[in-house]
C-alpha positions, 0 to 999 in steps of 0.5 A: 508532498502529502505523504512526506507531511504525513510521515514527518507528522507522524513521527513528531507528534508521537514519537513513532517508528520511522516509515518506509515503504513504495508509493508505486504511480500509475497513470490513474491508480497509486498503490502504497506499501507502507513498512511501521510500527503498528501505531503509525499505520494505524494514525496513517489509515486514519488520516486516510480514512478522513481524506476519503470522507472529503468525497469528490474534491478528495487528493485519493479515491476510492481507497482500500486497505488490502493487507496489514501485518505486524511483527515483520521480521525485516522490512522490505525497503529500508527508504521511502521510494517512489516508483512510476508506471510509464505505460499501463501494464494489464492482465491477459484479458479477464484473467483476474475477474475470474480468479478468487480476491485471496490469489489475486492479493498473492500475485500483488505481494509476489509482485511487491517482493520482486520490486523490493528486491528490484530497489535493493538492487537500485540502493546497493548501485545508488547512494540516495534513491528514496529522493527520485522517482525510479521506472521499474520493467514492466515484469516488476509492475502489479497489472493496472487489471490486478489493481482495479479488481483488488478496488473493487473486491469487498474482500478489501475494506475501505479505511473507514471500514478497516478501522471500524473492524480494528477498533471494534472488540471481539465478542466471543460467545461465553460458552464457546 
């Protein structure tokens, strides 16, 4: 319901791209892939930016931003979906402690592309899938470990620090 008020919001106000893209629900983590114009991530980050400043009674915790790219040839859904992981899907002990936070973002979008193809599969079979919540196999799933590192990797801003680095100007030096 959040996320439903948010994008409708989104588009009356602003008269913005639709939004599309996975909330993927894990027992104690969510992982959103949000698919926009850059205006509408942009309002969307915001208003995440303000929720995580409610602290503790917060709806979302510890919130990150993990990557934003624009001029996207095709979007990967062309719905909004809702997917949930029954059971926690893990790593092999440690494995993704030791690795570095740009290898550990790589297999977490591999991931998402096989289950944006997953969901393809799930449209073509489906005439309305963007209204129920779906349970992908676990090979589908970004590991519950994988996620935890990407919350507690600096490489990952928070909202609040994305937006502080976006709406900053660079200042290159005049000489350079």
């Amino acid at each position: 319901g959040y996320h439903r008020g948010l994008f409708e919001n989104a588009l009356e106000d602003h008269s913005r791209e639709q939004v599309s893209g996975l909330l993927l629900l894990y027992p104690s983590s969510m992982l959103h892939v949000i698919e926009s114009c850059s205006s509408t991530i942009h309002l969307i980050i915001q208003d995440l930016a303000s929720l995580q400043n409610q602290g503790h009674s917060a709806l979302l915790q510890e919130i990150k931003v993990l990557v934003v790219a624009h001029n996207i040839p095709a979007r990967l859904f062309p719905d909004w979906y809702v997917a949930r992981a029954t059971s926690p899907v893990t790593c092999p002990e440690g494995s993704t402690q030791s690795e570095p936070t740009a290898e550990v973002v790589t297999q977490c979008l591999t991931l998402l592309l096989k289950l944006a193809a997953w969901i393809q599969s799930l449209e073509d079979d489906s005439e309305d899938t963007s209204e129920s919540v779906h349970t992908p196999a676990p090979e589908l799933l970004i590991p519950v470990d994988t996620i935890n590192c990407l919350c507690n990797a600096e490489e990952c801003a928070s909202p609040e620090d994305f937006l502080s680095i976006y709406l900053s100007p660079s200042q290159p030096a005049l000489d350079s």
